[in-house]
C-alpha positions in Angstrom: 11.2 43.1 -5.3 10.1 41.1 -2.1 7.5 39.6 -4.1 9.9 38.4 -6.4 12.0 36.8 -4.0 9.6 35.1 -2.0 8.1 33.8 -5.2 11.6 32.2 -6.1 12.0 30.8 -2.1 8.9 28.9 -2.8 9.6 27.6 -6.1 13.8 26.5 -5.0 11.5 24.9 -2.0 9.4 23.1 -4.0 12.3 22.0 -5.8 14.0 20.8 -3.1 11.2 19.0 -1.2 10.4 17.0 -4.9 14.2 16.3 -5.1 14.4 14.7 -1.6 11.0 13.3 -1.4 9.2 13.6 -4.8 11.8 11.2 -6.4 9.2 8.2 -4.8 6.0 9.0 -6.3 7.8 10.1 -10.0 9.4 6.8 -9.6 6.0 4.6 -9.3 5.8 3.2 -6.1 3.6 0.7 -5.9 -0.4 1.6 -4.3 -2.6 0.0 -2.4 -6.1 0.7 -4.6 -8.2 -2.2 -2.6 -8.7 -4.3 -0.1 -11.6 -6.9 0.9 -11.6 -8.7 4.6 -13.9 -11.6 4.4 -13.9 -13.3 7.8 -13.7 -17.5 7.5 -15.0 -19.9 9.5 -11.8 -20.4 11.5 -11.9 -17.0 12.8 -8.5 -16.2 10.5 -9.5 -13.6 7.7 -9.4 -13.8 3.7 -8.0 -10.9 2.6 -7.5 -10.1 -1.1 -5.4 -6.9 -2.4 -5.4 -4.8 -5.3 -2.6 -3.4 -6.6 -1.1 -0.9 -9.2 2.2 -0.6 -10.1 3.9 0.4 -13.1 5.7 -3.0 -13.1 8.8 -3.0 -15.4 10.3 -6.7 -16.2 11.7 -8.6 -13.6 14.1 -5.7 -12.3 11.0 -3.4 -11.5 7.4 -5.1 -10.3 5.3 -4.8 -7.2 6.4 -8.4 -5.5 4.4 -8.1 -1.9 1.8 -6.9 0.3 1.0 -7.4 3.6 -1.7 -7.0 6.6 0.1 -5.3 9.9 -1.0 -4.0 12.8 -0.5 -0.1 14.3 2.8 -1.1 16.0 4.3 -2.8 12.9 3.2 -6.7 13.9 3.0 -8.5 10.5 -0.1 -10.6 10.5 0.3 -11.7 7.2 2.1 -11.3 4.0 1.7 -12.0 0.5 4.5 -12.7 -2.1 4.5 -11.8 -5.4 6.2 -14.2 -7.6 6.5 -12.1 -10.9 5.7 -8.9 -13.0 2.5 -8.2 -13.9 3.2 -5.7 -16.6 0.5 -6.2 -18.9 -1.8 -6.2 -15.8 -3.0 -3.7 -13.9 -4.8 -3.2 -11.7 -4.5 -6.6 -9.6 -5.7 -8.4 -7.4 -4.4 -11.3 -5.4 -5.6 -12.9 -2.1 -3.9 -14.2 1.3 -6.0 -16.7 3.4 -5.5 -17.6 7.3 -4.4 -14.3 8.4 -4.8 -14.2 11.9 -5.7 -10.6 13.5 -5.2 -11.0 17.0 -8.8 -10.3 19.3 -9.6 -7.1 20.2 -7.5 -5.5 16.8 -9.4 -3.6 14.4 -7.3 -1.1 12.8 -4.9 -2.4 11.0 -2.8 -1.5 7.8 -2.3 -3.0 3.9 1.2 -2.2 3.2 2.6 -2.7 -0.7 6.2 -3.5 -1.7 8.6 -2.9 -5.1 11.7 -4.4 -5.8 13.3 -1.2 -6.2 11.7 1.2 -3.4 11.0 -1.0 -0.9 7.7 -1.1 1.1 5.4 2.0 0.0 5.0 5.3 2.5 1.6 5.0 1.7 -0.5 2.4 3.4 -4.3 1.6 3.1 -5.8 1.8 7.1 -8.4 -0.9 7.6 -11.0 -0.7 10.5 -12.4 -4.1 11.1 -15.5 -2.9 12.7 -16.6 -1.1 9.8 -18.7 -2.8 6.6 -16.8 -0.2 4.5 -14.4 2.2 4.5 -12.6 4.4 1.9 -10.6 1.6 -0.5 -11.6 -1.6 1.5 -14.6 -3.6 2.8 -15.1 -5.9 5.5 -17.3 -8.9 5.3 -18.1 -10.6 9.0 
């Protein structure tokens, strides 16, 4: 009988964390699936994204990413104009963004029109050729 029971806890659990937090990811937030750091000349960086998002008309489409640093400091942002529906993956690029001296972590963040900016960001370490998702070109 206990067996039962606990078995039922865990499934009304599992239920309730996917009712309160699930409802994001069934909903298609929008991910971060790339991102490539080319350093100019200038000693700003070129920094083009890659996005999916199940982009649904004008109401429903991934319309931003940006570059930030640990504490939240935008040091760039990119706007998204339009829908890409019939397009995805994508990939769009940001020059000039200016990543303060000494900064190498820093974070791709994605936002929808309808969630808001993604719990899930792409972490970048500057110092590194390559990481998981993202490469860095000095």
């Amino acid at each position: 009988m206990a067996r039962i029971i606990s078995a039922t806890a865990r499934r009304l659990a599992g239920c309730f964390f996917l009712a309160l937090y699930g409802f994001r990811v069934l909903a298609g937030d929008v991910s971060v699936e790339h991102a490539r750091f080319v350093a100019e000349r200038s000693g700003a960086w070129s920094v083009s994204v890659t996005l999916r998002h199940a982009d649904a008309g004008w109401k429903h489409y991934a319309d931003a990413w940006r570059v930030a640093a640990a504490d939240g400091t935008v040091l760039g942002t990119r706007t998204l104009y339009h829908p890409h529906d019939d397009e995805q993956p994508f990939t769009r690029s940001l020059n000039g963004v200016n990543v303060p001296e000494g900064l190498s972590r820093i974070f791709v963040e994605a936002h929808d029109k309808v969630h808001g900016w993604s719990l899930h960001r792409l972490e970048v370490d500057l110092g590194k050729a390559r990481g998981e998702r993202y490469e860095v070109n000095r």
